[in-house]
Structure formats: structure tokens, C-alpha cells
C-alpha positions in Angstrom: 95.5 -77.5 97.6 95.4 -75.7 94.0 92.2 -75.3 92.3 94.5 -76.8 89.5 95.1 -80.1 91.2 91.4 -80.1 92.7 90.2 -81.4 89.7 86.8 -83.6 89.8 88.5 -86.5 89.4 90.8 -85.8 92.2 87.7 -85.3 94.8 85.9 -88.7 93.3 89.6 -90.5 94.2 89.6 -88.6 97.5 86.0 -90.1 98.2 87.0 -93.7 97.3 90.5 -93.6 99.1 87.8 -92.6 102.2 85.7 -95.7 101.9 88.8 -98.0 101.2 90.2 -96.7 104.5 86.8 -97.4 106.0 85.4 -100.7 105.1 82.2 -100.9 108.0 80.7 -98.0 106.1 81.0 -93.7 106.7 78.0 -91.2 107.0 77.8 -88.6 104.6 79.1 -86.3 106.9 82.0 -87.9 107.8 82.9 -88.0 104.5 82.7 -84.8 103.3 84.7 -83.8 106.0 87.8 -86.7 105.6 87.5 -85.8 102.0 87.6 -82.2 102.7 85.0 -81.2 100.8 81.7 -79.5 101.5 78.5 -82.1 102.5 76.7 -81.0 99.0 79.5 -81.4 97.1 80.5 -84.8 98.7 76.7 -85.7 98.0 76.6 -85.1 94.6 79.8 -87.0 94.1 79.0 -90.0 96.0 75.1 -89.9 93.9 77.5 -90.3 91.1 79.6 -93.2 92.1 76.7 -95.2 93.0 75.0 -94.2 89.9 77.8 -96.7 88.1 78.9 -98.8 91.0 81.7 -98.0 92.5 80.3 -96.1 96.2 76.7 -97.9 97.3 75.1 -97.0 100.4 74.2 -100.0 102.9 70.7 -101.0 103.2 69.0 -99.9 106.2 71.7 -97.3 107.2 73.1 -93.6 106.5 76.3 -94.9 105.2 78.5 -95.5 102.4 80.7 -98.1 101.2 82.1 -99.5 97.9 79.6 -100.4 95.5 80.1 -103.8 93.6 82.0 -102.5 90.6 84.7 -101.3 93.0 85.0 -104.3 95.1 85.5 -106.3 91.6 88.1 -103.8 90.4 89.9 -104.9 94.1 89.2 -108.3 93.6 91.0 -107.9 90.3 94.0 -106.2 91.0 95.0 -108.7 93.7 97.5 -110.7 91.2 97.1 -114.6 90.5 101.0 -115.2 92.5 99.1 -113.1 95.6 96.0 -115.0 95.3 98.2 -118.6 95.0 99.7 -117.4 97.9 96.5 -117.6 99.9 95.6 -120.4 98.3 98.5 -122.8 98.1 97.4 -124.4 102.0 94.0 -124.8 101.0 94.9 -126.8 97.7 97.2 -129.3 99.6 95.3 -130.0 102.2 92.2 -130.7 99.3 94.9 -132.8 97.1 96.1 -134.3 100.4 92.8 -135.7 101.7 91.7 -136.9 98.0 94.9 -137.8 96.7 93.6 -135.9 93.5 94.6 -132.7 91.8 93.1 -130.0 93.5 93.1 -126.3 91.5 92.4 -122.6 91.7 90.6 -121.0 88.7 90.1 -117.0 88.1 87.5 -114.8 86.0 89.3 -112.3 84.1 87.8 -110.2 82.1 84.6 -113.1 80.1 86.9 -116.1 80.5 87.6 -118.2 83.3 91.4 -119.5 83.6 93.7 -121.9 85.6 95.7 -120.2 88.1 97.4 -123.2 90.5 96.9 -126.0 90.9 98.5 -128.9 93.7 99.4 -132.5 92.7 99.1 -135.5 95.2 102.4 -137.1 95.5 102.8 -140.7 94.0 100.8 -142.2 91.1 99.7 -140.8 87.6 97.1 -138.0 88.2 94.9 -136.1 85.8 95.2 -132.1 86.2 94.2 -129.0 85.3 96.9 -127.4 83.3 97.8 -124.0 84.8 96.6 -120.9 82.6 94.2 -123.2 80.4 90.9 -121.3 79.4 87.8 -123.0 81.3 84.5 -122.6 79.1 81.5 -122.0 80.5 79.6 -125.2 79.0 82.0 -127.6 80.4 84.1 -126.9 83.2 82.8 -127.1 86.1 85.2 -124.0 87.6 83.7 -122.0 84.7 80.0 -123.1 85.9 81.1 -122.5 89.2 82.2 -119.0 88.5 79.8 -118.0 85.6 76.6 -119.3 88.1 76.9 -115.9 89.9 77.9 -113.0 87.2 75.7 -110.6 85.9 73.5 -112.0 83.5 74.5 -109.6 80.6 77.9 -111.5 80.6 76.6 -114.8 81.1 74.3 -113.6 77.7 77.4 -112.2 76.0 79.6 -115.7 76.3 76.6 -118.0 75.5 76.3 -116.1 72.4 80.2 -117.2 71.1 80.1 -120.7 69.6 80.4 -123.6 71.9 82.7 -126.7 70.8 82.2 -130.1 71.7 85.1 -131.5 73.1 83.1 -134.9 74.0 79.9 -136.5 73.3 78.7 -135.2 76.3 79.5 -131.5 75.9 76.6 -129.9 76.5 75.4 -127.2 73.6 71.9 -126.5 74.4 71.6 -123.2 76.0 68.8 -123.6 77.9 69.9 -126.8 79.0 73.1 -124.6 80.1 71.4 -122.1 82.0 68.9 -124.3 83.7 72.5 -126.4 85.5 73.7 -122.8 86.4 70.9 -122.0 87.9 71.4 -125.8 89.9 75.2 -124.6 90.4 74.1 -121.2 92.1 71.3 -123.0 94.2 73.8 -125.7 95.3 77.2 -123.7 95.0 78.2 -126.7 93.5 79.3 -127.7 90.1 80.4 -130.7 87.9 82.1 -131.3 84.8 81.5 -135.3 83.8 83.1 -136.1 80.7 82.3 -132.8 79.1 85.6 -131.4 78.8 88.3 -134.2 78.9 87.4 -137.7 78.3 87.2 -139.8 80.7 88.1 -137.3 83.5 85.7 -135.8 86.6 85.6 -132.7 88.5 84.2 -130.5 90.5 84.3 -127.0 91.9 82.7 -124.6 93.9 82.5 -120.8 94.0 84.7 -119.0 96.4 82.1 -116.3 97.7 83.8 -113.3 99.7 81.6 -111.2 102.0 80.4 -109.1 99.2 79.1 -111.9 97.2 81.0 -111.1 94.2 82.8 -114.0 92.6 86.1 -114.2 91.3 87.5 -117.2 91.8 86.4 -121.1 92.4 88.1 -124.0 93.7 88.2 -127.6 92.0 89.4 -131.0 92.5 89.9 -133.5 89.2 90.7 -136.9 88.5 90.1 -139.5 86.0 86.5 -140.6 86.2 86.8 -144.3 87.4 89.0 -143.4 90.4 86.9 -139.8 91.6 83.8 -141.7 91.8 84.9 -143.8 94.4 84.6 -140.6 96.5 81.4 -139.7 97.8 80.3 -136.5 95.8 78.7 -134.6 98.9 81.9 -135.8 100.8 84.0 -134.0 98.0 81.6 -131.5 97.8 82.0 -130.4 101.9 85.8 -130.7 101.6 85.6 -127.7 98.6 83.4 -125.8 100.5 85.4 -125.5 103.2 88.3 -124.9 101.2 86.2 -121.8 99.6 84.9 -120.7 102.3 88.6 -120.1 104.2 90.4 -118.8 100.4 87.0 -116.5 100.8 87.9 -115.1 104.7 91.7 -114.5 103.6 90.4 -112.2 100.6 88.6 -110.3 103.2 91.2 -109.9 105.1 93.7 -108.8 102.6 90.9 -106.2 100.9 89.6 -105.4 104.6 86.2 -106.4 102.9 85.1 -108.0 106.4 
């Protein structure tokens, strides 16, 4: 290797190519060494990636892994027709059991967006139209999602202007933040009549071993026929739907 090529970026990439190939965690030592770099150096770099992010070492233990930033970077890069993929089974079964549209929704970037969705067959069904932009104070995939970012982005969208797309849009932003902090304790959200008249639904976050969320999982229908559904019924079948989306993630991102 040429000092020319041995740039400092190149030994940061060489560092995170390491921990990628080692998901459980690597000392310090070990490392350096699959790096090929000496242990100071390697120390100094890793100080560095943890400083923003994207190496953090495990509580409790001598070794490293990817730091939050990174794992959302992963998390991102894994396309929305990779993601349907994984998800496609999980919405079925969910639109399937409820005869209701069930849906997959993504964080990109500060807005929340439809990604997939699956239809029950037979009968006129409300749905979430793929690629529409969920806000934050009235969809519940948005609440969902939003319930467990950093709170400087949670600060940065309630500070755009809110419309009210029904009389029961919610504007307040304390009244906001006081249901996502009830979404995060519950990992359960709803959207009554806020965004769509007359139509219900509810998602719930999907939360991948690292705890950073990306993505939630929704079922919708028009108000009068959702109801007759028990809500913590509904609320179980999404969970488990999340819960297995979450494990296939891991999987795919070796995040496990």
C-alpha cells in the first residue's frame, strides 16, 4: 500500500469495513491489526468515529461496534423495493386477518412517506396511497416513527407550519408532544379523523435491535368499519408484524 492511497480517509473506511464485517463487537486490538494499522493510530481513529457517531464502543466491554449514525446510514441505504420485499408477507397476512389496508411507511431524510401498501381483496377499502407524505401531527405512521427520533428533528419539523386537514387535526404543540411521548411509551399510535375524514389507523414503530427507527407499520380503514375491531387486538396483530419486518432487517444488516 502507497502512502498515496493511505490517505486518512482510507484508514477511517478500513476501520468501518472492520466493524461491518463484525457485528458482535472487536477489541481494539483486533482492529488495529485487521485494519492494518498500528493500536495508537487505530485508537485515535476510532476516538474520532465515536466522537460523531458512526464507531461506539458497547457498554460494559472493550469493544467496538457501529455507532448510531452508521447503523442509520445502513438502515438508509437498504432501498424501499428491498425493504417491500421483506415486508410484502407481513402486510398480507395484516390485510388478510383485518380485511383492511395494511401499509409500510419510511423516514427519509425529516419526512415520513408511504412505501407499500396491501389491499384486502373484495369490497371498497380506504388506503394509504403509496409515496404520500405522512406529517407528524396526523398520521399515526408519522407519530409512530417521529416518537423515537432525536429530539432536535422532532424540534426542527414542529417548527414548519402545521395544516389542518380536519376539525380534529391537532395543532397544539404541546398537545403533540405530550401523544408522542404516549406513542413511545405504548409503541402505539393512532390517527382518528386527523388526516382523512372519516378514516382510522394505526401504526406501530418497527424497532430493529439497535433501537433506531426507520420504518413503521399501519393498518387503515374508514372509521365506522375499523372500530368494530378491538384496538389492542389490532394493536398485537401490528406488533407482531413489526417485530418480524424488525428481525429480517437484522438479518439483512447482520445488526443481530
Amino acid at each position: 500500500m502507497t502512502d498515496q492511497v493511505d490517505t486518512p480517509l482510507e484508514r477511517y473506511a478500513r476501520i468501518l469495513e472492520v466493524l461491518a464485517a463484525s457485528p458482535a463487537g472487536m477489541t481494539l486490538t483486533r482492529i488495529a491489526e485487521a485494519a492494518q494499522l498500528q493500536t495508537g493510530a487505530a485508537h485515535r481513529l476510532l476516538n474520532s468515529l465515536c466522537a460523531v457517531d458512526l464507531a461506539a464502543r458497547q457498554d460494559g466491554r472493550k469493544t467496538y461496534v457501529f455507532g448510531p449514525r452508521m447503523l442509520r446510514v445502513c438502515h438508509l441505504a437498504l432501498t424501499p423495493p428491498s425493504v417491500i420485499a421483506l415486508a410484502t408477507a407481513g402486510l398480507h397476512e395484516l390485510a388478510r386477518a383485518h380485511g383492511e389496508t395494511a401499509f409500510l411507511a419510511k423516514l427519509t431524510g425529516s419526512e415520513v412517506g408511504s412505501v407499500a401498501m396491501e389491499v384486502p381483496q373484495g369490497g371498497s377499502k380506504a388506503y394509504v396511497q403509496p409515496g404520500r407524505v405522512m406529517p407528524l401531527h396526523a398520521a399515526a405512521s408519522a407519530k409512530a416513527i417521529f416518537a423515537f427520533q432525536d429530539p432536535a428533528l422532532v424540534d426542527r419539523v414542529l417548527a414548519q407550519p402545521r395544516t389542518k386537514f380536519t376539525p380534529d387535526t391537532k395543532l397544539d404543540e404541546s398537545e403533540i408532544r405530550a401523544e408522542l411521548r404516549q406513542v413511545q411509551a405504548r409503541r402505539f399510535a393512532v390517527c382518528d379523523n386527523e388526516l382523512d375524514p372519516g378514516v382510522l389507523s394505526y401504526a406501530v414503530p418497527v424497532i430493529p435491535g439497535n433501537g433506531h427507527v426507520v420504518y413503521a407499520v399501519g393498518i387503515c380503514g374508514l372509521s365506522e368499519r375499523l372500530r368494530t375491531c378491538p384496538r389492542e387486538n389490532l394493536r398485537q396483530s401490528l406488533l407482531k408484524a413489526s417485530s418480524n419486518l424488525a428481525r429480517k432487517l437484522e438479518r439483512v444488516f447482520a445488526l443481530d
